[in-house]
PDBQT receptor file of N, H, CA, C and O in Angstrom, charges set to zero:
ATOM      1  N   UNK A   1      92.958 113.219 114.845  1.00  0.00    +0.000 N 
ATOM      2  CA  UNK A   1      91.593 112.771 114.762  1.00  0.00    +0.000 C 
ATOM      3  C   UNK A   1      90.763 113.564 115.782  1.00  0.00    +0.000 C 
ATOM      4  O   UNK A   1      91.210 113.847 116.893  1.00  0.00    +0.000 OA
ATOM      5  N   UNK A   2      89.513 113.917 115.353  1.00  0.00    +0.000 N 
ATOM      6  H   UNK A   2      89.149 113.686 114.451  1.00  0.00    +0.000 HD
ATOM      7  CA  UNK A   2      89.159 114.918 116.332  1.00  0.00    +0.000 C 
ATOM      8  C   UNK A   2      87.214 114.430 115.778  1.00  0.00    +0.000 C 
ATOM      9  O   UNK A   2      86.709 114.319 114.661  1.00  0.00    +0.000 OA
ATOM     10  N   UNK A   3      86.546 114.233 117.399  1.00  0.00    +0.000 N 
ATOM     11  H   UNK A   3      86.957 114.323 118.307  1.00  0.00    +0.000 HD
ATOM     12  CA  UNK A   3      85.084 113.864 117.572  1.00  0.00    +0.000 C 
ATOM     13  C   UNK A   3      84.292 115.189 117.264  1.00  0.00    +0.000 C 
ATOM     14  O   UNK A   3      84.872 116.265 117.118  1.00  0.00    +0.000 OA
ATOM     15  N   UNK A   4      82.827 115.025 117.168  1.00  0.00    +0.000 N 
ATOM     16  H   UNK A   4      82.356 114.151 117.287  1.00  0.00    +0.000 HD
ATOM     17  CA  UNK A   4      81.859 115.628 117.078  1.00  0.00    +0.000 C 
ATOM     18  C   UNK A   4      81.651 115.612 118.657  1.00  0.00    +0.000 C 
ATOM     19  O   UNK A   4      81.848 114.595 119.323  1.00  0.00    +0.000 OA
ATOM     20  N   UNK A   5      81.127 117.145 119.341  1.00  0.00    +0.000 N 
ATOM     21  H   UNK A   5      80.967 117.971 118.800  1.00  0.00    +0.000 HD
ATOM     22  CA  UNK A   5      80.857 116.872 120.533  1.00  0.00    +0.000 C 
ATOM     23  C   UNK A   5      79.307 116.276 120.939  1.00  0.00    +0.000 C 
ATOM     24  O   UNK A   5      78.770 116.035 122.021  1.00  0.00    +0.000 OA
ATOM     25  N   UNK A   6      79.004 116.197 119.970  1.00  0.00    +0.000 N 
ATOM     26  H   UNK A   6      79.440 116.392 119.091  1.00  0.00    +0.000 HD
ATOM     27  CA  UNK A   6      77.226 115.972 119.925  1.00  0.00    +0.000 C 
ATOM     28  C   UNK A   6      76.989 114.301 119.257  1.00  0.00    +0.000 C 
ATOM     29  O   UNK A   6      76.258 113.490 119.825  1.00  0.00    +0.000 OA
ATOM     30  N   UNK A   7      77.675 114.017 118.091  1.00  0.00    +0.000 N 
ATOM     31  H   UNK A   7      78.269 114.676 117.629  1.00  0.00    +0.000 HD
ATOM     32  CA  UNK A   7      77.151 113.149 118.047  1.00  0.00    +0.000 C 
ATOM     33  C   UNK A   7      77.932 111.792 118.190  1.00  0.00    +0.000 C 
ATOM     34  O   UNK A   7      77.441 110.675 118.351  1.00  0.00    +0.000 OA
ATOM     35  N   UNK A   8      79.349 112.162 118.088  1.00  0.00    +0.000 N 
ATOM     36  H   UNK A   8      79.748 113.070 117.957  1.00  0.00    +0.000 HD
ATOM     37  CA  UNK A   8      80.638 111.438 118.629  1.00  0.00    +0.000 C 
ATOM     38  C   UNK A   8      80.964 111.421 117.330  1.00  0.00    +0.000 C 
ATOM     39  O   UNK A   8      81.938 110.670 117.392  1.00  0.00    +0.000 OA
ATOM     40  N   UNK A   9      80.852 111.720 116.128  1.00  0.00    +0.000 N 
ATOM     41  H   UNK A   9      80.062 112.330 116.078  1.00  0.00    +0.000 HD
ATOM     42  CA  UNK A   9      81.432 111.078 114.775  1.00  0.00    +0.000 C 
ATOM     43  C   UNK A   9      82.862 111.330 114.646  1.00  0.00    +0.000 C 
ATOM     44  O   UNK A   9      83.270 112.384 115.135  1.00  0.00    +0.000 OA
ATOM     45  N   UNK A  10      83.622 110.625 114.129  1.00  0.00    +0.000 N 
ATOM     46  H   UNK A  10      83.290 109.769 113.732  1.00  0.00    +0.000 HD
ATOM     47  CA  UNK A  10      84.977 111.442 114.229  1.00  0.00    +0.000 C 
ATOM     48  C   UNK A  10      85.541 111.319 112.877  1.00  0.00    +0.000 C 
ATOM     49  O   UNK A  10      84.951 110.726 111.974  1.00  0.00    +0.000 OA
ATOM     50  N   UNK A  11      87.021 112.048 112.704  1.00  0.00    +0.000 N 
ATOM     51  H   UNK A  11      87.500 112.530 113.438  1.00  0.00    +0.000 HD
ATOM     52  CA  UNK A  11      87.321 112.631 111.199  1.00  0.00    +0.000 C 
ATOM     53  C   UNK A  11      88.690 112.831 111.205  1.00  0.00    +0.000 C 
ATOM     54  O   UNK A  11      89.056 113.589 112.103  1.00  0.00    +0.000 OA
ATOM     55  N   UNK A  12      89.497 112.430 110.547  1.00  0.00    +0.000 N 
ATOM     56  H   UNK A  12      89.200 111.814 109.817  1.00  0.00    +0.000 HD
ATOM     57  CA  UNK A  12      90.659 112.676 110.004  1.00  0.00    +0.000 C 
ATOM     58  C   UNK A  12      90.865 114.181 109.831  1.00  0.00    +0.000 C 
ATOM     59  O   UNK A  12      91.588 114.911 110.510  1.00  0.00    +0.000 OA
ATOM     60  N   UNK A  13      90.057 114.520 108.746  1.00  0.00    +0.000 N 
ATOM     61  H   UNK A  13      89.470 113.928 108.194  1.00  0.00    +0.000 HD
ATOM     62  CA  UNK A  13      90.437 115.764 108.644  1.00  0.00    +0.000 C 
ATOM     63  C   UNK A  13      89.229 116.326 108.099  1.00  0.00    +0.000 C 
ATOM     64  O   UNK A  13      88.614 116.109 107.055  1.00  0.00    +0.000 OA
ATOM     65  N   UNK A  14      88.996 117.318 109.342  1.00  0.00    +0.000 N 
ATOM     66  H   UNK A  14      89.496 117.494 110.190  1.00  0.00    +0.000 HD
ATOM     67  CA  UNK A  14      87.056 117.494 109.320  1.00  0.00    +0.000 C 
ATOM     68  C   UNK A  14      86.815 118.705 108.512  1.00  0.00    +0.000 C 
ATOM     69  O   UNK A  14      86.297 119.729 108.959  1.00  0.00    +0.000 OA
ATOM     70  N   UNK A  15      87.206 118.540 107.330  1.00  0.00    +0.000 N 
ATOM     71  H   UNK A  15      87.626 117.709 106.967  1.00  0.00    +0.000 HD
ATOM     72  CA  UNK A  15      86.298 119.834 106.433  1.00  0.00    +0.000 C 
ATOM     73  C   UNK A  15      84.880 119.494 106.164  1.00  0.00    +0.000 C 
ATOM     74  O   UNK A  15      84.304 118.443 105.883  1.00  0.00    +0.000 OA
ATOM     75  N   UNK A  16      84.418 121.000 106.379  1.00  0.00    +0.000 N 
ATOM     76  H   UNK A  16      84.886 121.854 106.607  1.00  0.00    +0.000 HD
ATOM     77  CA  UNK A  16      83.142 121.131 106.687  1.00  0.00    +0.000 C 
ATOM     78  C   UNK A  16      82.733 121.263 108.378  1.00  0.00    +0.000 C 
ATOM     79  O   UNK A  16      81.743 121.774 108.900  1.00  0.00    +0.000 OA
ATOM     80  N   UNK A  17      83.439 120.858 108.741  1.00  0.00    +0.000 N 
ATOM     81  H   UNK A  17      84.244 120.442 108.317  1.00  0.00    +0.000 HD
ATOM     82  CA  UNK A  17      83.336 121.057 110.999  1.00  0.00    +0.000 C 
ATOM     83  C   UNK A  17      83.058 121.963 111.150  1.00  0.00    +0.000 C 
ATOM     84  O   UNK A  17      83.323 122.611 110.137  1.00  0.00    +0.000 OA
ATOM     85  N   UNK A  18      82.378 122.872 112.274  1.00  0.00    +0.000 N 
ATOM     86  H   UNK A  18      82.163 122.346 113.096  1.00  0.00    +0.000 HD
ATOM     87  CA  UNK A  18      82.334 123.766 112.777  1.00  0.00    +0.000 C 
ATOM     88  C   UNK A  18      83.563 123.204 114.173  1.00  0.00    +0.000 C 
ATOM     89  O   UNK A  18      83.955 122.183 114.738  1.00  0.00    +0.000 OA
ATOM     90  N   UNK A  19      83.794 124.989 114.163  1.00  0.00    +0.000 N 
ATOM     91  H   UNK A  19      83.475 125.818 113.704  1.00  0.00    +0.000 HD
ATOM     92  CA  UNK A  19      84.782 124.439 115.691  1.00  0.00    +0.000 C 
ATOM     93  C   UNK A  19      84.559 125.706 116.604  1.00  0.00    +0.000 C 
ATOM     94  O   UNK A  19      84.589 126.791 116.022  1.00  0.00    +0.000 OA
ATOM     95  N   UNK A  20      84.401 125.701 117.580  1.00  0.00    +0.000 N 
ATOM     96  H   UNK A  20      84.376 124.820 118.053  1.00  0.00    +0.000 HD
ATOM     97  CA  UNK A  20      84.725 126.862 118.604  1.00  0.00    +0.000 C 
ATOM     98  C   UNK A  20      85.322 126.674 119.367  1.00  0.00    +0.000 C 
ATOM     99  O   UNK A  20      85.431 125.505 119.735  1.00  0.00    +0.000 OA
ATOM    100  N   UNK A  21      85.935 127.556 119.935  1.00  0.00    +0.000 N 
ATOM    101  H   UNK A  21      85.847 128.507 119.636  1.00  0.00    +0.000 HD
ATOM    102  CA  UNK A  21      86.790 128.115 121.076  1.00  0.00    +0.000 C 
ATOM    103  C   UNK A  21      86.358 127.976 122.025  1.00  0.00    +0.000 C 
ATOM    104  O   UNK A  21      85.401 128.748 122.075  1.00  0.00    +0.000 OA
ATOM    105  N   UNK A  22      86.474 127.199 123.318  1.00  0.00    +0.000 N 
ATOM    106  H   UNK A  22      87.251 126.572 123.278  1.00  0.00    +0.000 HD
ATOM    107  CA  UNK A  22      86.016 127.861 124.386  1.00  0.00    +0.000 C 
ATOM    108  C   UNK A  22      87.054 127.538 125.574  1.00  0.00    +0.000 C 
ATOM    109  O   UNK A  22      88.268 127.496 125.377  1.00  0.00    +0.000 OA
ATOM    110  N   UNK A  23      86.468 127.321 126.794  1.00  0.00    +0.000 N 
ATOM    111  H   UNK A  23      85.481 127.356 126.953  1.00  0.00    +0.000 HD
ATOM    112  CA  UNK A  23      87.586 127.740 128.100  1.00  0.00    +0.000 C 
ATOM    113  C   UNK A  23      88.520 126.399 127.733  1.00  0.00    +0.000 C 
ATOM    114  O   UNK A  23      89.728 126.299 127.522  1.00  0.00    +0.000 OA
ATOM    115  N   UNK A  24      87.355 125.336 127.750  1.00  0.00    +0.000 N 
ATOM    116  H   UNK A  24      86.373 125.418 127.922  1.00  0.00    +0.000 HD
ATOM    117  CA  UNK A  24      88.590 123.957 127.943  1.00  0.00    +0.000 C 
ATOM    118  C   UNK A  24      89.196 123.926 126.729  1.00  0.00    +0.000 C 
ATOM    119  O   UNK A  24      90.143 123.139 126.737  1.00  0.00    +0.000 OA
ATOM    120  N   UNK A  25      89.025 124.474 125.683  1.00  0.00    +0.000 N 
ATOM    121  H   UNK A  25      88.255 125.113 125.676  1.00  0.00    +0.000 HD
ATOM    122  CA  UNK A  25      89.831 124.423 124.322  1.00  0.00    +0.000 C 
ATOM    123  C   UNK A  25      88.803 123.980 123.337  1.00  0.00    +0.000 C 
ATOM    124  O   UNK A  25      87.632 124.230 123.625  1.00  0.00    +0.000 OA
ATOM    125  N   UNK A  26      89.087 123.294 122.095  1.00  0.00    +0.000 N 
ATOM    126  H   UNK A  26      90.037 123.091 121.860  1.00  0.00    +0.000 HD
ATOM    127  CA  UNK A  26      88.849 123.539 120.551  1.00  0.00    +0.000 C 
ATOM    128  C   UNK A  26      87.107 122.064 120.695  1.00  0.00    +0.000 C 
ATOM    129  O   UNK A  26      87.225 120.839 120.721  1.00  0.00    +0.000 OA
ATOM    130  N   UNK A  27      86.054 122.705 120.742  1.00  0.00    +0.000 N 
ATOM    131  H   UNK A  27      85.958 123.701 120.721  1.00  0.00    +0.000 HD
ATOM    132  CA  UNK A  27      84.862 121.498 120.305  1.00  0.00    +0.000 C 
ATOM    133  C   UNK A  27      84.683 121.719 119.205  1.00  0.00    +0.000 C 
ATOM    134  O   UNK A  27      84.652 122.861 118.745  1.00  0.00    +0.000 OA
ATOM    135  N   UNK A  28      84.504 120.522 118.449  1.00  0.00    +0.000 N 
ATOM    136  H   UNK A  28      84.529 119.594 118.822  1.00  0.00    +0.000 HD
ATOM    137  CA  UNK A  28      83.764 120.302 117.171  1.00  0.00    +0.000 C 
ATOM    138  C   UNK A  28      82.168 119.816 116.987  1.00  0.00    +0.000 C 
ATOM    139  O   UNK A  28      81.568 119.107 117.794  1.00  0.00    +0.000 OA
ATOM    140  N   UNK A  29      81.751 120.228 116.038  1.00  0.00    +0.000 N 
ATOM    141  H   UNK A  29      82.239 120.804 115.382  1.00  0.00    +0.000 HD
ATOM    142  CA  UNK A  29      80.491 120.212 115.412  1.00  0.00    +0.000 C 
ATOM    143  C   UNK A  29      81.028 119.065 113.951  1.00  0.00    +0.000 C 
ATOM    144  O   UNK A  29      82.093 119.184 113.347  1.00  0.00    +0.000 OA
ATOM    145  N   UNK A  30      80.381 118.434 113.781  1.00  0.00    +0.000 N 
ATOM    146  H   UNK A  30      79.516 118.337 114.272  1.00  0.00    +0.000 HD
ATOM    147  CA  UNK A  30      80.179 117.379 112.525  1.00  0.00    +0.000 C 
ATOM    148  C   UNK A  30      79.212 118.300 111.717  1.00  0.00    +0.000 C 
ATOM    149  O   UNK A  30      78.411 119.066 112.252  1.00  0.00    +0.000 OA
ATOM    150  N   UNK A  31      79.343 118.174 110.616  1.00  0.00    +0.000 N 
ATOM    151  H   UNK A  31      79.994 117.552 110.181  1.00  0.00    +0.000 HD
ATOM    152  CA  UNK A  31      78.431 118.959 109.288  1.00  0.00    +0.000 C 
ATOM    153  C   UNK A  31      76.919 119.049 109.316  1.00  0.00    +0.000 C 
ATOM    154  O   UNK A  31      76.052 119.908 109.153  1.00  0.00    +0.000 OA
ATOM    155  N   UNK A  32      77.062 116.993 109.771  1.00  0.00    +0.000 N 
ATOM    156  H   UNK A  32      77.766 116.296 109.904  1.00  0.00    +0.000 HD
ATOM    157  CA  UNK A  32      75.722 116.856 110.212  1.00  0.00    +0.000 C 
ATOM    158  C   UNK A  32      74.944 117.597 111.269  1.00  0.00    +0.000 C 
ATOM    159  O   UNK A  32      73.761 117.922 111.166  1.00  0.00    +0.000 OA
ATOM    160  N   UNK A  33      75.809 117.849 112.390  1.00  0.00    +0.000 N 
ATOM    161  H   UNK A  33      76.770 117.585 112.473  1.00  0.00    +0.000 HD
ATOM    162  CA  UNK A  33      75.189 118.212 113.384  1.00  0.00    +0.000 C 
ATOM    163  C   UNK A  33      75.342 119.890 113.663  1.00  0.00    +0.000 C 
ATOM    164  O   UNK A  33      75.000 120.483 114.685  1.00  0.00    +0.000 OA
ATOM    165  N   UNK A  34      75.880 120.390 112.602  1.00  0.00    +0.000 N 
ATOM    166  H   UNK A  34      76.158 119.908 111.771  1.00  0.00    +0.000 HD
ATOM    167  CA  UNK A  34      76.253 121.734 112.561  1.00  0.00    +0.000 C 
ATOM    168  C   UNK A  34      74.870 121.900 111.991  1.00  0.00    +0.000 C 
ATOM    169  O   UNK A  34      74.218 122.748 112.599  1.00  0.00    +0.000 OA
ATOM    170  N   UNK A  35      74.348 121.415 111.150  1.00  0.00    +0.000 N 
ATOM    171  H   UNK A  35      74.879 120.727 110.656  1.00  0.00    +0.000 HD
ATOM    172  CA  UNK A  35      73.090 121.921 109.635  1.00  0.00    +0.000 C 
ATOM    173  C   UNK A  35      71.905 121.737 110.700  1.00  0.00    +0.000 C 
ATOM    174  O   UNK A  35      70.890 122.425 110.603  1.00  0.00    +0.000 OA
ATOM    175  N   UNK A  36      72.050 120.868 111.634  1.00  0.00    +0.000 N 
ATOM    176  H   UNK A  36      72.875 120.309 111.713  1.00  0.00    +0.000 HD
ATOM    177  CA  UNK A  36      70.558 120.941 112.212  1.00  0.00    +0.000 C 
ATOM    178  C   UNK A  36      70.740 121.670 113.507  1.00  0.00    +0.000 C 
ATOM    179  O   UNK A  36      69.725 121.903 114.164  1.00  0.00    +0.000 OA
ATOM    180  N   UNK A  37      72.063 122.111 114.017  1.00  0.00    +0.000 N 
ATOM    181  H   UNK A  37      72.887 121.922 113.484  1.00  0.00    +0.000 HD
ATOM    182  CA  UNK A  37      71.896 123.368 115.119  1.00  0.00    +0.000 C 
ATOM    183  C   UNK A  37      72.076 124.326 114.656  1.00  0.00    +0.000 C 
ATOM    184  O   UNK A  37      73.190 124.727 114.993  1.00  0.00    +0.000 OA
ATOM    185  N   UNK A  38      71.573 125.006 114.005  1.00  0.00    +0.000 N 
ATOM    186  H   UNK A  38      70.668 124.680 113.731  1.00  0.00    +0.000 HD
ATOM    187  CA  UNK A  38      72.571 126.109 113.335  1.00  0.00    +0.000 C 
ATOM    188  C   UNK A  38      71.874 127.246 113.933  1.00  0.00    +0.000 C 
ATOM    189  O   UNK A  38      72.432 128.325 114.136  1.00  0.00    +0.000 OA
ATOM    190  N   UNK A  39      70.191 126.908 114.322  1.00  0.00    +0.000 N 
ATOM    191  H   UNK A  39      69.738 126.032 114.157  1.00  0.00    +0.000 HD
ATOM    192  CA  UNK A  39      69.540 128.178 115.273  1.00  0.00    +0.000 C 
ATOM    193  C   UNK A  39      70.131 128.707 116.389  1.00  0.00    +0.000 C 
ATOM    194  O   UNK A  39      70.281 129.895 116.671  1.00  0.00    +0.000 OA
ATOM    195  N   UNK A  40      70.566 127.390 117.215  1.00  0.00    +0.000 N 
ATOM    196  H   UNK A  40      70.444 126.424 116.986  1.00  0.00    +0.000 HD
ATOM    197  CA  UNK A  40      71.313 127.761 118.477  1.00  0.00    +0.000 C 
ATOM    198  C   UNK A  40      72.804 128.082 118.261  1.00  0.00    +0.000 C 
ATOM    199  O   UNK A  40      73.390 128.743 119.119  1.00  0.00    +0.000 OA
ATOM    200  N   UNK A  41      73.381 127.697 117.278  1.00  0.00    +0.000 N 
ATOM    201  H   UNK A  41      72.906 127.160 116.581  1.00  0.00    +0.000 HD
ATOM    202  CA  UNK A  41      74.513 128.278 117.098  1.00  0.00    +0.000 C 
ATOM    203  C   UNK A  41      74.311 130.079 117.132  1.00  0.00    +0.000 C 
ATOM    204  O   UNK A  41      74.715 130.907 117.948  1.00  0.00    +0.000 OA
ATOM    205  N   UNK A  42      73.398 130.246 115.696  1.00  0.00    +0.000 N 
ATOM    206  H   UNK A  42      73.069 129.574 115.034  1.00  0.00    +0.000 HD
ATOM    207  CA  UNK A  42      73.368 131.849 115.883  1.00  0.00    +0.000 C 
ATOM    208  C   UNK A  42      73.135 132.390 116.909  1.00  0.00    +0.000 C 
ATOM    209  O   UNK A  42      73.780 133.366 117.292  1.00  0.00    +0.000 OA
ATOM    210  N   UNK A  43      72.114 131.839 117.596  1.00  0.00    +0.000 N 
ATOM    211  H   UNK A  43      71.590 131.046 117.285  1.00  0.00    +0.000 HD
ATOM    212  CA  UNK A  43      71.861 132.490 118.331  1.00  0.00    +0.000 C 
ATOM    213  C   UNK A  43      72.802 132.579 120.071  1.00  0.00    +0.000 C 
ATOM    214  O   UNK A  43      72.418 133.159 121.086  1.00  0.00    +0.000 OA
ATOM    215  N   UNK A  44      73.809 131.949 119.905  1.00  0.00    +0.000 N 
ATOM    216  H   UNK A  44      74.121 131.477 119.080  1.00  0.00    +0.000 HD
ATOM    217  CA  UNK A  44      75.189 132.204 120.676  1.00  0.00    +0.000 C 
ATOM    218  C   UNK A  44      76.001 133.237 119.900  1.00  0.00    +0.000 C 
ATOM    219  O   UNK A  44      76.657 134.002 120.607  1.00  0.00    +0.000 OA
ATOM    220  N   UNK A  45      76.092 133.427 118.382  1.00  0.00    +0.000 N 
ATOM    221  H   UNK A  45      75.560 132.805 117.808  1.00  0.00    +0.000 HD
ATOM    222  CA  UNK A  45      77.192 134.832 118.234  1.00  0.00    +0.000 C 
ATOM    223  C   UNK A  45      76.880 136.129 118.848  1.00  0.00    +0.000 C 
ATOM    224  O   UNK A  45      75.766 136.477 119.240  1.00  0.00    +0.000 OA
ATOM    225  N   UNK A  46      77.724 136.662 118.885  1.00  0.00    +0.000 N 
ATOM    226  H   UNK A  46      78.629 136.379 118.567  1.00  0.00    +0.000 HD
ATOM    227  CA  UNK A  46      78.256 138.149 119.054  1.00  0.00    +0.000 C 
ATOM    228  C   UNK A  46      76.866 139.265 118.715  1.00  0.00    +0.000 C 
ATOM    229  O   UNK A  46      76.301 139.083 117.636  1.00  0.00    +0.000 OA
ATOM    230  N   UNK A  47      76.549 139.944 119.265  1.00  0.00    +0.000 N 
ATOM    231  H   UNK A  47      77.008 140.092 120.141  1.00  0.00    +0.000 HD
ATOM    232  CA  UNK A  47      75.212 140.794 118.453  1.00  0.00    +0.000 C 
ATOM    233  C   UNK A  47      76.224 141.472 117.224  1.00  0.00    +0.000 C 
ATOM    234  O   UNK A  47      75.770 141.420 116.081  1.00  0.00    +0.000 OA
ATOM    235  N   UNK A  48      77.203 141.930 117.367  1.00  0.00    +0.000 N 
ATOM    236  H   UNK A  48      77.573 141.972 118.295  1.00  0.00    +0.000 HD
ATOM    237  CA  UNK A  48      78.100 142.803 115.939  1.00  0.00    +0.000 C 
ATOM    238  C   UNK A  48      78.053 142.267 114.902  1.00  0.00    +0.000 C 
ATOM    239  O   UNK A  48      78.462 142.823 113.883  1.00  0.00    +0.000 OA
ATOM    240  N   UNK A  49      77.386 140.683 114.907  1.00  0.00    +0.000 N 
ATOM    241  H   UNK A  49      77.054 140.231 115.734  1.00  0.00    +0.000 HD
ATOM    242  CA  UNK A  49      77.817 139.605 113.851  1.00  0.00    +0.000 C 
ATOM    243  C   UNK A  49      76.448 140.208 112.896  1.00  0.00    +0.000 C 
ATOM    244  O   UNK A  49      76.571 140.267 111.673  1.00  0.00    +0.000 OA
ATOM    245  N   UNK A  50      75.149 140.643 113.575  1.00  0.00    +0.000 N 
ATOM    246  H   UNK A  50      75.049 140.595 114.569  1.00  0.00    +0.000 HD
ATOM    247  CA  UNK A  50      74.031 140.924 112.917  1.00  0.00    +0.000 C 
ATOM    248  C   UNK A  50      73.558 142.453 113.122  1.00  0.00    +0.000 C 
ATOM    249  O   UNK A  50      72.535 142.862 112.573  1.00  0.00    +0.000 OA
TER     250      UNK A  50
């Protein structure tokens, strides 16, 4: 079972999640809360991505 870091929702088995990597290990994004950050998401990738 694994939370949304934003909005706490949690999921069996989160298709549709966003997930990233980072130092402390694996955060999730909920669908919901993926669709309405998705500016600040991009705008954290890689410049190679665009």
């Amino acid at each position: 079972m694994v939370s949304c870091s934003s909005c706490g929702a949690t999921a069996e088995a989160p298709l549709g999640w966003m997930t990233e990597i980072t130092e402390r290990g694996p955060v999730y994004l909920c669908d919901r809360c993926s669709r309405e950050n998705i500016r600040s998401i991009e705008g954290r990738l890689d410049p190679v991505y665009w």
